[in-house]
C-alpha positions in Angstrom: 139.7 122.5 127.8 139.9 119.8 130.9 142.9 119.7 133.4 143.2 116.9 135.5 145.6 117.4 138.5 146.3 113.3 139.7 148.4 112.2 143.0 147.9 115.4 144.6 148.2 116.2 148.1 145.6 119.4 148.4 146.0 121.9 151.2 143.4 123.9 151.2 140.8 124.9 154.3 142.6 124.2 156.7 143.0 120.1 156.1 146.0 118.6 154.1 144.5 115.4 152.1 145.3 113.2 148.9 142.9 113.9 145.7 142.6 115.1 142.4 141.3 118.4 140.9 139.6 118.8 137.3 140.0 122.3 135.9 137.1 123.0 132.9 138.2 126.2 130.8 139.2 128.9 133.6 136.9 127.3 136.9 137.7 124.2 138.8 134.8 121.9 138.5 136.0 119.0 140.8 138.0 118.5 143.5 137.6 115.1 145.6 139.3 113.5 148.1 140.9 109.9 148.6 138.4 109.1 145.0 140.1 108.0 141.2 138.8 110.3 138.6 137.0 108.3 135.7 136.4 110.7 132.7 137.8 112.6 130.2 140.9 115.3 129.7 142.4 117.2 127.3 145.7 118.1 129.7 147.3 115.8 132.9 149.6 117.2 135.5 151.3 114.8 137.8 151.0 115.9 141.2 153.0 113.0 142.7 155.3 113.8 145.2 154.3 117.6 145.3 152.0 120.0 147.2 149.0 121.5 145.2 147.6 124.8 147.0 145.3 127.8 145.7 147.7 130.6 143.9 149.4 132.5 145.9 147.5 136.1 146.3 149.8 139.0 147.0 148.5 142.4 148.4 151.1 144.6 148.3 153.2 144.9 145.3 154.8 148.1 143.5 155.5 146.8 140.0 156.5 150.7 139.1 154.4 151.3 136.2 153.2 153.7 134.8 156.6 156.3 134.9 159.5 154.2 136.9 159.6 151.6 134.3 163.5 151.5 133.7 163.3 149.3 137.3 159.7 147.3 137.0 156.6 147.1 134.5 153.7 144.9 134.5 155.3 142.6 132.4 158.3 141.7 133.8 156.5 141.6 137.3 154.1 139.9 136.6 156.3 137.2 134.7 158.2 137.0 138.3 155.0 136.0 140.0 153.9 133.7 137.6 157.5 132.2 138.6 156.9 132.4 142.1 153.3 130.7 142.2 151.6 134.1 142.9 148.3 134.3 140.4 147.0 138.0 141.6 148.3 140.8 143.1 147.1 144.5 143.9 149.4 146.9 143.0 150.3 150.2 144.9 149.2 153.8 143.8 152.8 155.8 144.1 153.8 155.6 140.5 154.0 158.8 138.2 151.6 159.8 137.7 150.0 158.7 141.3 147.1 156.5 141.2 145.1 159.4 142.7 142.5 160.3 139.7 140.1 158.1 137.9 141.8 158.9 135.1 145.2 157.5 136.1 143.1 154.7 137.6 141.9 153.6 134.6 145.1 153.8 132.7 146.7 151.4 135.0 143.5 148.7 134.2 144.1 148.8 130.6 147.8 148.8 130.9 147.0 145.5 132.8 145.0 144.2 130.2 147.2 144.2 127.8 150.3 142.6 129.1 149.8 141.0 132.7 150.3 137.6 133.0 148.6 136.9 136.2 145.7 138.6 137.7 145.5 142.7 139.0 144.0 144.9 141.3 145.1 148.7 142.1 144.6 150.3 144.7 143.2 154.1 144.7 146.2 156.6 146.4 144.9 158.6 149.0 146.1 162.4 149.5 145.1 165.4 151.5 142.7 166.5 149.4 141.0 164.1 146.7 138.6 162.2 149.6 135.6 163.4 147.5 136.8 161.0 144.6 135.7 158.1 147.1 132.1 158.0 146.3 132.9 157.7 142.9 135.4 154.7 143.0 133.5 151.5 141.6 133.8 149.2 145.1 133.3 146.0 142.6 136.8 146.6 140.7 139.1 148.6 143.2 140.6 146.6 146.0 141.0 149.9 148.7 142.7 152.9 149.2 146.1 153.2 150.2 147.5 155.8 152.7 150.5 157.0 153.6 150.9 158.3 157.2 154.8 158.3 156.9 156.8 159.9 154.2 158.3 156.7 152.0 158.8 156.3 148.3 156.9 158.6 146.2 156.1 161.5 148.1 152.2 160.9 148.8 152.3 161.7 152.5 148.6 163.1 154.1 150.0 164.4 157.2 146.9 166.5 157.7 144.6 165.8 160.9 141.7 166.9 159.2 142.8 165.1 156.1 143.1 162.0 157.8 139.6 162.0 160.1 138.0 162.9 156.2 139.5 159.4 154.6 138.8 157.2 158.0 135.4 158.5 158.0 134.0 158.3 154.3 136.0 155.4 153.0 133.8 153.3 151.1 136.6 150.3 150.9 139.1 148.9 153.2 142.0 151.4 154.1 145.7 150.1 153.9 147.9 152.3 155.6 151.5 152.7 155.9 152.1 153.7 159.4 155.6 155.9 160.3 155.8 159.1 162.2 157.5 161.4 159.7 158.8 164.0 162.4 160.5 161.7 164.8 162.0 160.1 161.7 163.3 163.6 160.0 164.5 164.2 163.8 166.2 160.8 164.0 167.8 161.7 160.7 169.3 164.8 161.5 170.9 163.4 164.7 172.1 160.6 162.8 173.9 163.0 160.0 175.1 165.1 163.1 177.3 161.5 164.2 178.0 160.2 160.6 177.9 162.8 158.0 175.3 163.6 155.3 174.6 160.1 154.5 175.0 158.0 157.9 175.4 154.1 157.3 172.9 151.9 156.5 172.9 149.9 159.4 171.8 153.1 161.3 168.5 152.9 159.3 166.7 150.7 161.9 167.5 153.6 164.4 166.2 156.2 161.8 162.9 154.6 161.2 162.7 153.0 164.4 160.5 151.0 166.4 158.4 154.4 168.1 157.9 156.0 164.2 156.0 152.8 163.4 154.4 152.5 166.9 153.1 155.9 167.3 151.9 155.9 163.8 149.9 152.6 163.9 148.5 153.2 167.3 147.2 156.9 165.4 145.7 154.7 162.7 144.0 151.9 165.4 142.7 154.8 167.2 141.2 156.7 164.2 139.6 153.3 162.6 137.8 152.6 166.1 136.2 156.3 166.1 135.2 156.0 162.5 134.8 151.8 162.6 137.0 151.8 159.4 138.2 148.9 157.5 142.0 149.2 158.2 144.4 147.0 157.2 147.8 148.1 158.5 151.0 147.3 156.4 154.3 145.7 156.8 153.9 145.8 160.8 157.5 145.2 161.3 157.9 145.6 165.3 157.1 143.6 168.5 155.8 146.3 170.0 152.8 147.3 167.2 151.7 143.8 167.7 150.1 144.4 171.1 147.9 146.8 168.8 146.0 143.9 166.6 143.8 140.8 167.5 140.7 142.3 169.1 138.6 143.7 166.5 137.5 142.4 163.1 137.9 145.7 160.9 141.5 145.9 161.9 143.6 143.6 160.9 147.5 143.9 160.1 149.9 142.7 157.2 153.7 141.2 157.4 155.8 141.3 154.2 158.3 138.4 153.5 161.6 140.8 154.4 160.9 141.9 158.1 160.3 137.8 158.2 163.7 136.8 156.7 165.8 139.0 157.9 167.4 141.2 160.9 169.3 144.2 161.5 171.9 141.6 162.2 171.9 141.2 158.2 172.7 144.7 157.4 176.7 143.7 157.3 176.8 141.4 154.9 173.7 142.5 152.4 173.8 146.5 153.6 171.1 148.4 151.4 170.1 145.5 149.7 167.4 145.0 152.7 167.1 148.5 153.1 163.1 149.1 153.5 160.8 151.1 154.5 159.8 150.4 157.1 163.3 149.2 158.2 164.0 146.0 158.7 164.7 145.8 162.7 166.1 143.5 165.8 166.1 139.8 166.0 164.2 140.2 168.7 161.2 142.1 166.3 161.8 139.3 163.4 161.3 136.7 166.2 157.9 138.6 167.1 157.0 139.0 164.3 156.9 134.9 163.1 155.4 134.2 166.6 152.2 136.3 165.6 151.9 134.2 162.4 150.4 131.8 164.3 148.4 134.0 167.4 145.5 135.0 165.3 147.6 139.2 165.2 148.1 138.6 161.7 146.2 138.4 159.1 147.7 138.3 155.8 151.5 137.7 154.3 152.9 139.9 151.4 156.0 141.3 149.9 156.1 145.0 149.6 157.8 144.1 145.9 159.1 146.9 145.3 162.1 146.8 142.6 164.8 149.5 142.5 168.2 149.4 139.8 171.4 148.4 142.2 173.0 151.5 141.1 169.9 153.3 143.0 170.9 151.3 146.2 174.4 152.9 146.0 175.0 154.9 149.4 173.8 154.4 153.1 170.8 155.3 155.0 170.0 158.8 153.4 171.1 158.3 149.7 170.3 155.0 149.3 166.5 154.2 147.6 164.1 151.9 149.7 163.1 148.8 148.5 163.2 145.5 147.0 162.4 142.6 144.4 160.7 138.9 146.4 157.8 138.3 144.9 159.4 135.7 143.0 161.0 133.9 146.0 157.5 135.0 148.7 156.1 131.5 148.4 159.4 129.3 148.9 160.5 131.6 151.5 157.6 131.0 153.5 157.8 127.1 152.7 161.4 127.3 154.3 159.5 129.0 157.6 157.1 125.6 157.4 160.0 123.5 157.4 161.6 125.5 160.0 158.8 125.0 162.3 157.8 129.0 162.1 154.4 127.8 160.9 152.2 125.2 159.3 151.4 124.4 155.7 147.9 125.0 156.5 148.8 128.4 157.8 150.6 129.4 155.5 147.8 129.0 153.5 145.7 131.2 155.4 147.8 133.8 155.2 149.1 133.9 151.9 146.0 132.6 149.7 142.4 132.3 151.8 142.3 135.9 154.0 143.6 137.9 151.6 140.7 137.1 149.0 138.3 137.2 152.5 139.9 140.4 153.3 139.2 142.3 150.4 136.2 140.2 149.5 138.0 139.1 146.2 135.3 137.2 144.2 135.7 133.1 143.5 139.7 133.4 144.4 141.4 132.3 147.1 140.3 128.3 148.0 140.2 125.5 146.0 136.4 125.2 145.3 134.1 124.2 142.8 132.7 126.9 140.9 136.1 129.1 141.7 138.2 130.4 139.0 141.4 127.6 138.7 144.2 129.9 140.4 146.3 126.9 141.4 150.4 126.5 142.5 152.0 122.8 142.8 155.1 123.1 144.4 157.7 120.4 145.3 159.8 119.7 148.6 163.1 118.1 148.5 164.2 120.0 145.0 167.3 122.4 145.7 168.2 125.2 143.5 169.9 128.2 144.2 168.7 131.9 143.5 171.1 133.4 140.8 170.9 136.2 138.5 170.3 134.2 136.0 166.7 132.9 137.4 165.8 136.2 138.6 162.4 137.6 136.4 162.1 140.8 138.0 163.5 143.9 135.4 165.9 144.9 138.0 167.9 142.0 138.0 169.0 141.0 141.6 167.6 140.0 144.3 168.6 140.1 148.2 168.7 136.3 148.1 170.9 136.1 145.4 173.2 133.1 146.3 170.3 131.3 148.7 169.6 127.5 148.2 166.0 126.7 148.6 164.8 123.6 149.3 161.3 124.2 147.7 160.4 124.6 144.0 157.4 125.7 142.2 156.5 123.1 139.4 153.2 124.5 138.3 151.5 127.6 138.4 147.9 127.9 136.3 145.8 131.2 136.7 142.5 131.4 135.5 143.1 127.5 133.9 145.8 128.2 131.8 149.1 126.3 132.4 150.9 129.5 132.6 154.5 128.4 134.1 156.2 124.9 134.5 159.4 123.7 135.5 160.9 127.0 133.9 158.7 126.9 130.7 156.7 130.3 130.8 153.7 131.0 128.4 154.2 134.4 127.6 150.8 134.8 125.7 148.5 134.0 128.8 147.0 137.0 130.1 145.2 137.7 133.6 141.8 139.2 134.5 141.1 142.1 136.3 140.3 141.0 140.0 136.6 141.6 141.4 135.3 142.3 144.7 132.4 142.0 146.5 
């Protein structure tokens, strides 16, 4: 099977140039610039008018399967991606059971295998006592290991000292952590029920998980990857202040998630726990921040923390109400809106949401738009306004925080692994992904 993508204008590598791309089976075999392609093809795709980049790669989803599937599965997620222009994601261990065996390890592969439309990775689930599993986690197949040095949703806190100097030291892969100090939050809750009542409103969530929970935690996890030079990848930084924390050093690097980017504690009044997050979605003055260091070099990738919940679950206010949302449908065009709002380039966007995460975790032939890589492609349109309802919404749970939103950029195409998996609303439900590698 040949693909010919004509009239495209690639953005790959940091250059934005007219060309064309030839896909053979699942790898892209050509890709030239300002050239007409003379040859054979089984399948065209008119790229006039539209923007042709590598898929989208996201590393920080929880799709909620195995055990929380009346929210999320594999499936429908992965159906929302395919929507959304993201090819591959890796997929977070705090499901039930936890992703902290081999066994349940393996259970989530060949779940994957059998009904995800897009490519998958899983992480491994640290705790504060399953370290000696590390030596035997195949580095080729699993992304990292995720940590939890903040109590969030499912209950897989390691708030050990000697727990956490054990994982720094004698992890084999890169180490993503989610950084909030657990006691000053519990404290910060209490004084907050002590004003409002057992479950305070949600707009008091910012001062519950507030900007020195995140700090003191992230600066903890800095300090302990420069002792044991660990690969740490901190996620959703979602303050001003962590930011002084990153830029310097090569093994640490930091992740921003498309929610602390769109909105504002400003936002809690008219969408309440429908952006409530862990970690909280904060100031103006931290979403401002935050886009700023898309561009310093303090950030290294973009993700979504996709992380689906039933409204019912989001009844209530800061205690009662679940953390967590559905974007990774809407991640890409979201960030296109930021391009057009001057936030950040094309090309940067690029970076951050396609090339460094496949450098990052040393994903193999995904990422660029090379010959010889495996044809993970998105072609997306400008100038094409639809509006987010519930009735284009893929993810199981069936809202999103955008609901109502006009966007001003559409995905057209999305191919993973050279199938024409999604286009213009036509989905291709018997395409399956691959299980991700890594070097």
């Amino acid at each position: 099977m040949r693909t010919f993508i004509n009239n495209a204008t690639i953005v790959n590598e940091n250059r934005i140039f007219k060309g064309f791309l030839l896909i053979e089976n699942d790898q892209i075999v050509d890709i030239q610039e300002n050239k007409e392609y003379r040859g054979d093809y089984d399948e065209v795709v008119d790229a006039s008018g539209c923007f042709v980049l590598p898929g989208v790669i996201d590393d920080h989803v929880h799709f909620r399967d195995p055990g929380l599937t009346h929210k999320a599965d594999i499936e429908s997620e992965s159906r929302a991606a395919a929507f959304g222009g993201v090819t591959s994601y890796l997929d977070m261990p705090n499901t039930i059971p936890q992703t902290t065996t081999l066994e349940a390890l393996e259970e989530k592969y060949a779940k994957a295998a059998g009904c995800s439309s897009v490519n998958y990775g899983f992480f491994f689930g640290a705790t504060n006592d399953n370290a000696h599993l590390f030596p035997l986690l195949d580095v080729h197949r699993v992304p990292g290991i995720k940590l939890f040095m903040g109590s969030s949703t499912g209950n897989m806190l390691v708030d050990r000292q000697e727990a956490l100097r054990k994982i720094f030291r004698d992890a084999p892969l890169p180490v993503m952590v989610h950084c909030e100090d657990t006691a000053r939050i519990n404290e910060n809750m209490r004084l907050m029920k002590e004003r409002y009542g057992d479950d305070p409103p949600v707009w008091t969530h910012p001062l519950i998980r507030d900007e020195e929970a995140c700090y003191h935690s992230t600066a903890l996890a800095v300090e302990l990857a420069k002792t044991y030079h660990t690969r740490l990848h901190v996620a959703h930084v979602s303050t001003a202040k962590e930011l002084s924390l990153f830029g310097n050093r090569d093994h640490i690097t930091a992740e921003m998630v498309v929610a602390h980017l769109l909105f504002s504690s400003d936002d809690y009044q008219s969408l309440g726990t429908r952006i409530k997050c862990n970690p909280a979605v904060k100031s103006i003055h931290d979403r401002d921040a935050l886009r700023k260091a898309l561009t310093d070099g303090r950030i290294t990738t973009i993700g979504t923390d996709h992380a689906p919940h039933l409204l019912s679950e989001k009844d209530g206010g800061a205690a009662r109400a679940v953390s967590g949302m559905p974007m990774i449908q809407f991640s890409l065009v979201s960030m296109l809106q930021l391009v057009d709002e001057g936030v950040m380039s094309m090309e940067r966007l690029v970076q951050l949401m396609c090339h460094q995460p496949a450098s990052l975790f040393g994903i193999h032939k995904r990422g660029y738009l090379r010959k010889g890589y495996k044809a993970d492609i998105v072609i997306v349109a400008p100038h094409q306004p639809w509006t987010v309802t519930t009735d284009n919404i893929q993810s199981k749970c069936g809202w999103s925080p955008l609901e109502g939103h006009t966007f001003q950029w559409k995905v057209m195409h999305t191919i993973c692994n050279g199938h024409h998996l999604y286009h213009q609303g036509i989905f291709d439900n018997t395409c399956r992904g691959e299980a991700l590698s890594f070097r």
